[in-house]
N, C-alpha and C positions, 0 to 999 in steps of 0.2 A: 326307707321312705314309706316305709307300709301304715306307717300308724297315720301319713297325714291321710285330707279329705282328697278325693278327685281334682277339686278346684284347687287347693295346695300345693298340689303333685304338681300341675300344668304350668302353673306359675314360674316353680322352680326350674322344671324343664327347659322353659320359656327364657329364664334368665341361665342359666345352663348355655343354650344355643348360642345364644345372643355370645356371652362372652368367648364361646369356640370362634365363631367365625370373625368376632373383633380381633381375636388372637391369629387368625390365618389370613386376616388383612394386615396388622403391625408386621407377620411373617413375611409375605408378600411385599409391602410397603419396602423393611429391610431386604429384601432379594434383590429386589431394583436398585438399591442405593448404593450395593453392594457390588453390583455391576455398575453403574453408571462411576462410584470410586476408581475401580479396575482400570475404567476408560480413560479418565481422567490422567492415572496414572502414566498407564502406556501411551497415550500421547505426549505428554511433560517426556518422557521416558526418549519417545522418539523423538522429539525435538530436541534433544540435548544429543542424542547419538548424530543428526545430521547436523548438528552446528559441529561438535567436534572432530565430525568425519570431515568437514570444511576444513575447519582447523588444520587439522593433519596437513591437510592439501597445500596448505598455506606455508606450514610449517618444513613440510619436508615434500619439495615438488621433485626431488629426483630421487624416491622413492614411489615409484607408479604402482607396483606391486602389496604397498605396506597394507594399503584399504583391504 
């Protein structure tokens, strides 16, 4: 970058920054969605383990011990 002018250089710099920090927003952006997925899942997750753990109960009530 030596050969551009001062005003050149900044410019670049300028759209440089610009796109680091759009890139640590889209990074960020996916962090959250990545977590809020996780969440999603383990609830679905747990709602299926206490319907089945119902189940069970339902299924075999002289079995107290099976849960």
């Amino acid at each position: 970058m030596s050969h551009l002018t001062p005003e050149e250089r900044r410019i670049i710099e300028g759209v440089l920054m610009r796109q680091k920090e759009e890139e640590e927003q889209d990074h960020e952006i996916m962090r959250y969605a990545t977590v809020d997925y996780m969440l999603i899942i383990l609830h679905v997750l747990c709602e299926n383990f206490a319907s089945m753990t119902y189940r069970h109960v339902e299924i075999f009530p002289f079995f107290p011990n099976f849960l």
